[in-house]
VOGU-3710 file (C-alpha; in Angstrom, 3 decimals, decimal comma):
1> xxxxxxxxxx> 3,518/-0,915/-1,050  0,243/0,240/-1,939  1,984/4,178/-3,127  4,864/2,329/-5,095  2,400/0,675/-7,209  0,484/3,601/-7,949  3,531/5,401/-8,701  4,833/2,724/-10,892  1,181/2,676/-12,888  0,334/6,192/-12,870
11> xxxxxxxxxx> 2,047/6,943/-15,873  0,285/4,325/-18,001  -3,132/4,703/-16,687  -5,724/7,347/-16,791  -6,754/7,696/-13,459  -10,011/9,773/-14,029  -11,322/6,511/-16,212  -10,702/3,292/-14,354  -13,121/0,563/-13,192  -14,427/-1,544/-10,581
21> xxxxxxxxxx> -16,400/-5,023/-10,554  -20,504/-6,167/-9,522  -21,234/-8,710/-12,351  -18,832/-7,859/-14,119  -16,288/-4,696/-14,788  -17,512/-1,347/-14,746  -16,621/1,915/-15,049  -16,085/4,057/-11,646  -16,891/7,296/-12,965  -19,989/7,334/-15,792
31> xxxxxxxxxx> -20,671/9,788/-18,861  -23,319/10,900/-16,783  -21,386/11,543/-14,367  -19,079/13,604/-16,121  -21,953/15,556/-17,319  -23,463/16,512/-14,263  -20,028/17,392/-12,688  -20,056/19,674/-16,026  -23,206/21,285/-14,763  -22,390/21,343/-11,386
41> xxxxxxxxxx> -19,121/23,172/-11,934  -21,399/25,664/-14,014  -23,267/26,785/-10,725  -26,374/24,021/-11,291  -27,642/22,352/-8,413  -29,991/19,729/-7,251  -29,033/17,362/-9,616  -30,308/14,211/-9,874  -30,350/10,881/-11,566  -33,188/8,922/-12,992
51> xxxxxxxxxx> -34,015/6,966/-10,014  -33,691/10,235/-7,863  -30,240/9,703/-6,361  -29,279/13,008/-5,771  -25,374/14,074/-7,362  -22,558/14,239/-4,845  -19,380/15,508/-6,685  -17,316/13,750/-3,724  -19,363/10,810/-3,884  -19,797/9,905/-7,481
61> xxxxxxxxxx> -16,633/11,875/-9,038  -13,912/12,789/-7,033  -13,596/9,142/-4,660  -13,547/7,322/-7,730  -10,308/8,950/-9,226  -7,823/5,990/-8,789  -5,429/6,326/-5,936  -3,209/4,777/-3,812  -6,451/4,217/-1,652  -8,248/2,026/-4,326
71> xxxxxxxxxx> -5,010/0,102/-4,624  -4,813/-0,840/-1,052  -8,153/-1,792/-0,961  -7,261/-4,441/-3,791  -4,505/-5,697/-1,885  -5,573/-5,726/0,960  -9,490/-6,543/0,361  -9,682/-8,161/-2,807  -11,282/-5,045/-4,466  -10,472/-5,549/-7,802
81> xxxxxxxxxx> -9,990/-2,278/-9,641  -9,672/-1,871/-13,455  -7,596/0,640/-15,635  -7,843/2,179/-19,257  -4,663/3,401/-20,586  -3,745/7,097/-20,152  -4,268/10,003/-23,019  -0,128/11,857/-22,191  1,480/9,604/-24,711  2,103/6,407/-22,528
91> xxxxxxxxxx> -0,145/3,701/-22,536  -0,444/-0,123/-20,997  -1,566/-3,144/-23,417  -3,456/-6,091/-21,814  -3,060/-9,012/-22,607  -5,731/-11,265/-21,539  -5,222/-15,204/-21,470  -8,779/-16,953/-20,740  -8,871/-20,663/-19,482  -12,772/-20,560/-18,516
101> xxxxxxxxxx> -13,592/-24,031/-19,923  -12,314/-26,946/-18,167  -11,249/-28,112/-21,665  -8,523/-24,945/-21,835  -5,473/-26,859/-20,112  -2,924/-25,333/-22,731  -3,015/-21,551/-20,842  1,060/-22,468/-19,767  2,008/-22,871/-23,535  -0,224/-20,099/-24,792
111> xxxxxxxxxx> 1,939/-17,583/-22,075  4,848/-19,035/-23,486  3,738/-18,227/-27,333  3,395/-14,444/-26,255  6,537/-14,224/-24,140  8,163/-15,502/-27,015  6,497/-12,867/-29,487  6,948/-9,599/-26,470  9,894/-10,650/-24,292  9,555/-7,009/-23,404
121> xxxxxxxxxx> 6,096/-7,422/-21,278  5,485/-8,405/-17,754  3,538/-11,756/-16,816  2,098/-13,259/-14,180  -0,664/-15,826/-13,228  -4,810/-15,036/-12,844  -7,438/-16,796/-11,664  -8,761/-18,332/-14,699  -5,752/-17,744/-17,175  -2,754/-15,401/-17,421
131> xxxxxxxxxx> -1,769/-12,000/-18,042  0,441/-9,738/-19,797  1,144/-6,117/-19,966  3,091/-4,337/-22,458  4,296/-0,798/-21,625  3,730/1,242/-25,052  4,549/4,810/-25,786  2,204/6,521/-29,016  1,798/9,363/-30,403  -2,009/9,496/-31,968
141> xxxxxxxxxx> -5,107/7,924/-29,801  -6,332/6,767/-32,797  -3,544/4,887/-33,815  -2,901/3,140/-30,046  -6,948/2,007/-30,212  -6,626/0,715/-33,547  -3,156/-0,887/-33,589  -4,565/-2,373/-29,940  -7,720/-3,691/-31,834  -5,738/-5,154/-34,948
151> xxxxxxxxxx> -3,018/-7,218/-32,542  -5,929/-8,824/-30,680  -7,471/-9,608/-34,341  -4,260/-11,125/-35,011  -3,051/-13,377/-31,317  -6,782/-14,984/-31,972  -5,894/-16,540/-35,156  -2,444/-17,053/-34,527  -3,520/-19,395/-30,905  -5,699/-21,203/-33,957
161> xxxxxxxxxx> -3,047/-21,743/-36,075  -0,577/-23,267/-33,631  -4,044/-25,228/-32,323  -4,373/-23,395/-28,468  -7,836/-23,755/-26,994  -7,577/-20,974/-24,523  -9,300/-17,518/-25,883  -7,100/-14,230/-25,932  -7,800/-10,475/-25,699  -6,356/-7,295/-25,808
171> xxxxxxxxxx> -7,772/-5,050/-23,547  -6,566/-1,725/-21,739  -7,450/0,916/-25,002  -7,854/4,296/-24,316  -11,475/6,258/-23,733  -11,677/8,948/-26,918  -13,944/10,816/-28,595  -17,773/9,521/-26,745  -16,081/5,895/-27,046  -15,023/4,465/-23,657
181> xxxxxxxxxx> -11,811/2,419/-23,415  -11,982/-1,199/-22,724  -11,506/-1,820/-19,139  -8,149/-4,024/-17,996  -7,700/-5,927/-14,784  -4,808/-4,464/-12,417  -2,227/-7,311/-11,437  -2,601/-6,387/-7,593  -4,297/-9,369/-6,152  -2,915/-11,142/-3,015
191> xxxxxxxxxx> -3,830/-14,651/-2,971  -3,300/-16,472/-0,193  -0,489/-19,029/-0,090  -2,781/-22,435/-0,796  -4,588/-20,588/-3,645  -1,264/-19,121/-5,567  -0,861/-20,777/-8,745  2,748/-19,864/-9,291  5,097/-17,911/-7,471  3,769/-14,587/-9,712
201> xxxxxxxxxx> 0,490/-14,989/-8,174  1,235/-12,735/-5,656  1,479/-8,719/-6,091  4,587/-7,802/-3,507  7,824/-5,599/-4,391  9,542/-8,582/-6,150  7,138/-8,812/-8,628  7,008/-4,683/-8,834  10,795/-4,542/-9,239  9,243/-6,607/-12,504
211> xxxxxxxxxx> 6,878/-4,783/-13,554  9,276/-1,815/-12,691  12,227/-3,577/-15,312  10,349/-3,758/-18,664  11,004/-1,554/-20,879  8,759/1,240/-23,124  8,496/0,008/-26,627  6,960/2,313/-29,527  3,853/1,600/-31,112  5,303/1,044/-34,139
221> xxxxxxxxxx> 7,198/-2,191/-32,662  3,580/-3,664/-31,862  2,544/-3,179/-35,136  5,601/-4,488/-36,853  4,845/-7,579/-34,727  1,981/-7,617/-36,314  2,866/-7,217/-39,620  5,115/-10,099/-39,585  2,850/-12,221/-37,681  0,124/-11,809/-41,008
231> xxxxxxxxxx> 1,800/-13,842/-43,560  3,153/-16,796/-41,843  -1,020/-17,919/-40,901  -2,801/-20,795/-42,759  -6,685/-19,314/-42,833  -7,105/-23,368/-43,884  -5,580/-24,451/-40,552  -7,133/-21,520/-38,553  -10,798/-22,246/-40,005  -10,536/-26,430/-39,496
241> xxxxxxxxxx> -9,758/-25,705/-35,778  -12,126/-22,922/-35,133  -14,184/-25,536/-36,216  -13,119/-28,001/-33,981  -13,095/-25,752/-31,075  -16,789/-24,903/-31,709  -17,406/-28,196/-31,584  -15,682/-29,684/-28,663  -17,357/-26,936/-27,092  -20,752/-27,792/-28,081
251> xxxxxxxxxx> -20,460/-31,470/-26,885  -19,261/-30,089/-23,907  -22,391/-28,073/-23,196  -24,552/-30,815/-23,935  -23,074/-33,756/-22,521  -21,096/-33,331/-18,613  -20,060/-37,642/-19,357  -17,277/-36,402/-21,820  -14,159/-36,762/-20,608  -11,926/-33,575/-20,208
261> xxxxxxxxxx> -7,912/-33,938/-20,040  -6,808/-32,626/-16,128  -5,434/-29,268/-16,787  -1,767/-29,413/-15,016  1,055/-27,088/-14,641  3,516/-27,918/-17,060  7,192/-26,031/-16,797  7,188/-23,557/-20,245  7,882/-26,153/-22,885  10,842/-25,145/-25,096
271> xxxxxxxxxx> 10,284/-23,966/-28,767  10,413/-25,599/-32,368  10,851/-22,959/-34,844  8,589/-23,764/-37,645  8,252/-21,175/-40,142  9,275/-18,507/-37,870  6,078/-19,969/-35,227  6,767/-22,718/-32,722  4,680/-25,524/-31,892  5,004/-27,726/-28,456
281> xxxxxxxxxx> 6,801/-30,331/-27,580  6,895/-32,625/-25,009  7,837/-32,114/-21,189  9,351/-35,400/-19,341  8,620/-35,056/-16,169  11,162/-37,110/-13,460  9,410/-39,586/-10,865  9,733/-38,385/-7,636  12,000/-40,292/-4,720  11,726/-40,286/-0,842
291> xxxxxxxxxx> 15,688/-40,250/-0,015  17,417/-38,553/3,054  18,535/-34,903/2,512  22,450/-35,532/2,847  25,079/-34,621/0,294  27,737/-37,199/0,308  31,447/-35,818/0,807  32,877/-35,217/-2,096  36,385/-34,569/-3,376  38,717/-34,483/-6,468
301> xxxxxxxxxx> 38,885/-38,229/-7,107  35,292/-39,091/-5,459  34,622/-40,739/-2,031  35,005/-44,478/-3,595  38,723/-43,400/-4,373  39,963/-42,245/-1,344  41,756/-44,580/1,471  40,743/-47,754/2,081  36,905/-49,478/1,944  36,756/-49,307/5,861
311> xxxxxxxxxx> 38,072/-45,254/6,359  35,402/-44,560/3,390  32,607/-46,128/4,277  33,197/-44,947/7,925  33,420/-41,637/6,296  30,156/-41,377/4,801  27,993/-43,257/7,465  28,660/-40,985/10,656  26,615/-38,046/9,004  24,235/-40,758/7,390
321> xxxxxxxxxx> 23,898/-41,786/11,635  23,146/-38,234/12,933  20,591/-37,774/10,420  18,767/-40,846/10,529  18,191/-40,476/14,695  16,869/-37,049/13,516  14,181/-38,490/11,259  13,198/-41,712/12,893  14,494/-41,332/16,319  16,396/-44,586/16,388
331> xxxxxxxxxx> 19,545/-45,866/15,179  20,208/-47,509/11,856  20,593/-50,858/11,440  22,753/-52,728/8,447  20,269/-53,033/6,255  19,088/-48,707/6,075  22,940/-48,347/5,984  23,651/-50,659/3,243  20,360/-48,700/1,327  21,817/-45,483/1,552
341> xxxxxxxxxx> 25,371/-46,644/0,320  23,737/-48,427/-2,727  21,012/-46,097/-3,559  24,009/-42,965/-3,119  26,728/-45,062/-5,141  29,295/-44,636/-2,657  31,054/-48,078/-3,624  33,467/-48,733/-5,849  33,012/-51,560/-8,909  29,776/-53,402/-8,596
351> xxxxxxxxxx> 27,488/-53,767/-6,117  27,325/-58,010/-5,991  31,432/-57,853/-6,280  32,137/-58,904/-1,799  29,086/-58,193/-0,854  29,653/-60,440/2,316  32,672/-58,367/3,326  30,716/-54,836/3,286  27,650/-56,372/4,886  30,349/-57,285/7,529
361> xxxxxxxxxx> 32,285/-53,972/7,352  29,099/-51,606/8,103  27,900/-54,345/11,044  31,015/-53,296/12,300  30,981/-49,349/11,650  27,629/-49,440/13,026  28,341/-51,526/16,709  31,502/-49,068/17,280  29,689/-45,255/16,312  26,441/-46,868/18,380
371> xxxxxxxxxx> 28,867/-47,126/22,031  29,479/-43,913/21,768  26,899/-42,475/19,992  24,733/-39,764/22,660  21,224/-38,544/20,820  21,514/-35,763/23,222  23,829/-33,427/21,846  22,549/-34,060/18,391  20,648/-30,449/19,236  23,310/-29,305/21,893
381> xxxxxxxxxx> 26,694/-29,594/20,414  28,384/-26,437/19,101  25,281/-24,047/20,600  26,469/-20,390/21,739  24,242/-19,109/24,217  21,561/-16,528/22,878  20,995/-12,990/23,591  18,424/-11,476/21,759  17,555/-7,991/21,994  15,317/-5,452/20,413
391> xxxxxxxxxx> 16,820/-2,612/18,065  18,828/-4,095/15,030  15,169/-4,058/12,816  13,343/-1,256/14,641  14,538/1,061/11,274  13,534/-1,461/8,881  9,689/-2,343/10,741  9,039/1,585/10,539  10,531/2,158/6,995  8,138/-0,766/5,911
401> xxxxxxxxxx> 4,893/-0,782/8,778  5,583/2,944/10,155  2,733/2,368/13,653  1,667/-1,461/12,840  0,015/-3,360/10,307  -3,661/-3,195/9,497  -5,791/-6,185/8,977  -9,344/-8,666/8,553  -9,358/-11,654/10,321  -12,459/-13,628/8,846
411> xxxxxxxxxx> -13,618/-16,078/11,629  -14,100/-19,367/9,489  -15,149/-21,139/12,518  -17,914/-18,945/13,040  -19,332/-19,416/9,063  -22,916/-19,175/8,476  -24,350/-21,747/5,678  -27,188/-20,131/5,507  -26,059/-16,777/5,093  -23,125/-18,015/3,304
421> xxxxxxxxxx> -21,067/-15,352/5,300  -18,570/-15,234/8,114  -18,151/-12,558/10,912  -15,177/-10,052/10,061  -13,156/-8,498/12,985  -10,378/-5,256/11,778  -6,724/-6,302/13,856  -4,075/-3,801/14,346  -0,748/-5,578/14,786  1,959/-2,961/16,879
431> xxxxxxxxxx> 4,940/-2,290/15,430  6,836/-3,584/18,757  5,459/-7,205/18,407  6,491/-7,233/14,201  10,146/-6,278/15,689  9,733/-8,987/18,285  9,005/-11,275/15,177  11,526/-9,865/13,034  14,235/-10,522/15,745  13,190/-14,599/16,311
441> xxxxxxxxxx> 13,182/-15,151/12,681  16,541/-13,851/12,230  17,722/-16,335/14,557  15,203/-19,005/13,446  15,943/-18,722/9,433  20,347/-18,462/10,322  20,622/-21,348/12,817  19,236/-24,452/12,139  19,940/-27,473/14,689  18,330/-30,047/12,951
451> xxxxxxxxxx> 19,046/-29,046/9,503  16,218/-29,493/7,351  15,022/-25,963/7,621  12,263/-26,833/9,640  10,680/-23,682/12,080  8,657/-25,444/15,153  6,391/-23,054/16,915  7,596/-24,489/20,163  10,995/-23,394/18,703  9,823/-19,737/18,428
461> xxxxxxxxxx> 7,688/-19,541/21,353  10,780/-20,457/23,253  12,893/-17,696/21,457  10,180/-15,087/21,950  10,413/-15,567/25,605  14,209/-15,050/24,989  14,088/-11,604/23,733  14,321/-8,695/26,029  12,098/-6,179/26,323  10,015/-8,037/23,558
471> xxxxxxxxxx> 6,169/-8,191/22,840  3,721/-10,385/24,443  3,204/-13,383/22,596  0,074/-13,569/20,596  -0,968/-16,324/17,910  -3,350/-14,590/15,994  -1,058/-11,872/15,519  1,912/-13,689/14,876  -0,048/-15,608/12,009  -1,071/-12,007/10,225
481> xxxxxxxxxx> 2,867/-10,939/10,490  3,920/-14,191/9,484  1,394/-14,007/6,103  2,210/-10,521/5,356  5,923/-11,036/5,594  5,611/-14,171/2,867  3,576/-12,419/0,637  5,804/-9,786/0,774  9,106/-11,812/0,148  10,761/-10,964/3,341
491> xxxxxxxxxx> 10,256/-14,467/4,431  9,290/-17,603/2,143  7,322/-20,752/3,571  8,349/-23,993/1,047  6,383/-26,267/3,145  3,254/-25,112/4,619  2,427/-29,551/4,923  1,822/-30,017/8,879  1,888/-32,995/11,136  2,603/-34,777/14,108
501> xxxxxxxxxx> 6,371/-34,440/14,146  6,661/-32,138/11,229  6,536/-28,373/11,158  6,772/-25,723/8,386  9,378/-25,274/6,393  11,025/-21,806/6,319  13,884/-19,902/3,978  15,269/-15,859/3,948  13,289/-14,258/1,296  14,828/-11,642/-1,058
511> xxxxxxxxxx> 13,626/-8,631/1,008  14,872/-10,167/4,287  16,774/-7,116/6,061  20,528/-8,685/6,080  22,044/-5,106/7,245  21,468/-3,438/10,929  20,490/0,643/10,323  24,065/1,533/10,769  25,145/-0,632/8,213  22,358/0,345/5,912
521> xxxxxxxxxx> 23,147/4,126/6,436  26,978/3,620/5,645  25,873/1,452/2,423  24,162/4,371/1,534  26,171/7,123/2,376  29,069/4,653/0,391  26,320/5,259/-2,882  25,622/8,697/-1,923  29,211/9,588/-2,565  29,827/7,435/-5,444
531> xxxxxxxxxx> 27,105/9,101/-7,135  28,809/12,604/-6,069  31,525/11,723/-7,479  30,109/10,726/-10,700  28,518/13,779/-10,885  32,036/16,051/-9,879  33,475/13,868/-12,868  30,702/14,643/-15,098  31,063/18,999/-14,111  35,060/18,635/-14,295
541> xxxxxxxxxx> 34,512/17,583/-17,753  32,049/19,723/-18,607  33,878/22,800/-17,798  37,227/21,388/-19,611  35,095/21,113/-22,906  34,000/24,761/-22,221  37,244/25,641/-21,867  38,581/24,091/-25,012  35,677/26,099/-26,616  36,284/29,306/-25,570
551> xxxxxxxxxx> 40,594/28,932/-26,641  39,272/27,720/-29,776  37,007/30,706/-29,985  39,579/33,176/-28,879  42,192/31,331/-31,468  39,161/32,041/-34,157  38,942/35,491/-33,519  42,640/35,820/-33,750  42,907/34,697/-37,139  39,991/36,804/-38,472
561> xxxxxxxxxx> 42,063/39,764/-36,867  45,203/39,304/-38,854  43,768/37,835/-41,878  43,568/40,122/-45,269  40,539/42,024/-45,772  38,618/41,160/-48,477  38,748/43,130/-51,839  35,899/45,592/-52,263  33,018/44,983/-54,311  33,019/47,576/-57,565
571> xxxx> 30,158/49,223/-57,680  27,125/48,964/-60,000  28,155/50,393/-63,287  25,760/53,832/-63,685
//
């Protein structure tokens, strides 16, 4: 993961001027830096720096160049690193979205403004804000720096004019002539699950594939942008709100009794064209409701159509049955039956039209399923014995892990308040216990006895002992496999909420490995020869325009062969 990214960056950064963080961001490798590697180069030694550190080229230059190492490390760590944009002709824009003030709950529609202006960038969710990147190709430093400089001149007053109290900046420019580049956060963190603020919050390969899929715009499409963003501001409008920004944030400061509106996470409000802007408009959001997770049959002419009120309420209620003992653990009675026929409109006309006979009609559904009704083989019916086996995902665990996983395991329970620290212990997790994993979440995540995509750890302890030739169980590191693989996208946990009776909630991920090697190999081979066979297509025709050339050519010099000479020129009178 760690070398895609780089790969995927490398082209828009400059590697020899990026940045780390202590107070603040910083850049890894100094002018002075540079200049004593200058002088050390030269044959000059014992170098030193003002406070008598003595210069290590390795140290201080050559470990700072950004590799696939510092990326890891800011995966893996949380070692934020920092980029300036490259001096080959590509660069990489930041755009910076800040939401430091508790007053700045807007930072949703403010992403939304700028996705609407660059549909063409990639975005994704920070700390205190969010973030965009634009993928720009130039032609003059110059003109990248100042085009960079006049668009964040620009996105400030336009989030005045449409009235957005979170700050933007532009960020990412390129180091040039003694003037050093301004330094841009790289979109690799790895939150952990309760900390993600969206689904983007999270650097894995579905969000590379992403960052991967925008496209390279010119510079001179970011300054068009520009251009056409000039006009359509009111300096009135963008003054009287500056105003009021400055001070909302002065009373602020002063007084901690005013109250601030709860910053929530709206969905991306849609957009009013105004004058070629957009302003916001209101998101309804739906009350929630606690209802059983059944879909009711349906058909051409709807359940309250078909047969005869007994046959369709019978219909209906025999799931309703099964998964009420699943929930509660006891049957229903006539009133939680007649609940989930009302609140599911599966009646026909109204609801007060013979009430008396379908209060009768379910008491009678209910007695007769109830004498033959066995909670037993609610988990046992329709079960195929399991044989689980090791091999179908040892290709995939070494493509992705190659020996095992490495990992920090910070031991909360052992926190120091004093110290403010916790003890740190470094796990390696075998590649034969990830396969072992691998193999019981296959058949956790495609069979699901009690249907509500629920995966007990009973359930998977009891699996694990199933598979042959499998790893020792071990919770610690099933719960660093079980991490990685979500932030990753193999897996996806929807419901990490646990309680007596209630365990996590687990769905395939995008990356889950649907395909055993063999299959994987033929798909490949299959687009292997396809692409072959694209190319043969591509030669064939090649050589049958070559052909057509050289008969033209040959029918060219033909005609010149037969054709008259031309009359001589007289000569220059004397």
């Amino acid at each position: 993961m760690a070398q895609d990214s780089f790969d995927a960056f490398e082209p828009f950064v400059n590697v020899f001027d990026c940045g780390g963080i202590w107070n603040g961001p910083y850049h890894l490798i100094t002018k002075e830096d540079w200049e004593f590697h200058r002088r050390y180069k030269a044959v000059e030694r014992n170098l030193r720096y003002p406070d008598g550190t003595k210069f290590n080229p390795y140290l201080h230059v050559v470990s700072n160049i950004i590799s696939p190492k510092h990326v890891h490390k800011h995966m893996e760590d949380c070692d934020t690193s920092y980029y300036t944009s490259g001096k080959k002709g590509l660069g990489l824009l930041y755009l910076d979205i800040d939401a430091h003030h508790e007053w700045q709950t807007d930072e949703h529609w403010a992403k939304h403004v700028l996705k609407k202006l660059f549909p063409f960038g990639y975005y994704r969710a920070s700390g205190r804000g969010q973030n965009g990147y634009l993928k720009v190709r130039y032609t003059s430093i110059e003109e990248f720096n100042r085009i960079a400089k006049s668009l964040e001149q620009q996105l400030k007053r336009l989030f005045l004019h449409l009235g957005i109290l979170c700050d933007i900046e532009v960020k990412g420019t390129i180091t040039h002539k003694g003037t050093s580049g301004s330094l841009a956060k790289l979109p690799f963190n790895q939150c952990y699950p309760c900390h993600m603020r969206d689904e983007t919050d999270y650097w894995n390969y579905p969000q590379l594939r992403l960052f991967k899929a925008c496209p390279i715009v010119n510079v001179r499409r970011i300054r068009n942008i520009v251009g056409r963003l000039q006009p359509q501001l009111d300096d009135q409008k963008i003054q009287q709100f500056q105003e009021l920004k400055t001070e909302l944030a002065s009373k602020l400061e002063k007084s901690e009794d005013i109250s601030v509106p709860v910053p929530t996470k709206p969905q991306s409000p849609p957009l009013a064209d105004v004058g070629g802007l957009a302003t916001p408009n209101k998101v309804m959001v739906a009350k929630a409701t606690t209802t059983l997770n059944l879909k009711p049959p349906t058909g051409g002419k709807g359940v309250a159509d078909e047969g005869n009120a007994f046959s369709r309420n019978q219909k209906v209620l025999l799931p309703f049955v099964r998964e009420f003992y699943k929930k509660h653990r006891q049957f229903p009675d006539a009133t939680d039956a007649l609940t989930y026929l009302r609140d599911n409109r599966l009646f026909s006309g109204q609801w007060e039209d013979r009430e008396h006979r379908r209060v009768n009609r379910v008491e009678q559904i209910l007695a007769y399923t109830e004498q033959t009704f066995d909670p037993e083989a609610l988990g046992s019916e329709n079960s195929p014995s399991l044989s689980l086996s090791l091999g179908r995902h040892a290709w995939w665990v070494r493509q992705q892990f190659g020996a095992g996983i490495k990992a920090k395991v910070v031991k909360v329970r052992s926190f120091d308040p004093v110290s403010m620290t916790a003890p740190v212990s470094h796990v390696f997790v075998p590649d034969h216990f990830i396969e072992t994993f691998m193999e019981v979440a296959d058949v956790c995540l495609n069979s699901d006895p009690l249907e509500n995509k629920a995966v007990p750890t009973n359930r998977i302890k009891k699996l694990w002992a199933m598979v042959e030739g499998g790893a020792a169980w071990n919770q610690k590191y099933f719960q660093i496999v079980r991490d990685r693989l979500d932030r990753m996208g193999v897996i996806r946990i929807t419901d990490r909420h646990h309680q007596e009776g209630k365990a996590w909630r687990w769905v395939a991920g995008s990356e889950f490995p649907s395909d055993s090697w063999k299959e994987h190999q033929q798909r490949y081979r299959v687009k292997i020869l396809k692409g072959e066979a694209q190319e043969l297509c591509l030669v064939k025709n090649k050589l049958e325009n070559n052909k057509v050339h050289n008969t033209l050519y040959q029918i060219q010099s033909d005609f010149q062969s037969v054709s008259p000479l031309e009359p001589a020129v007289r000569p220059p009178p004397i």
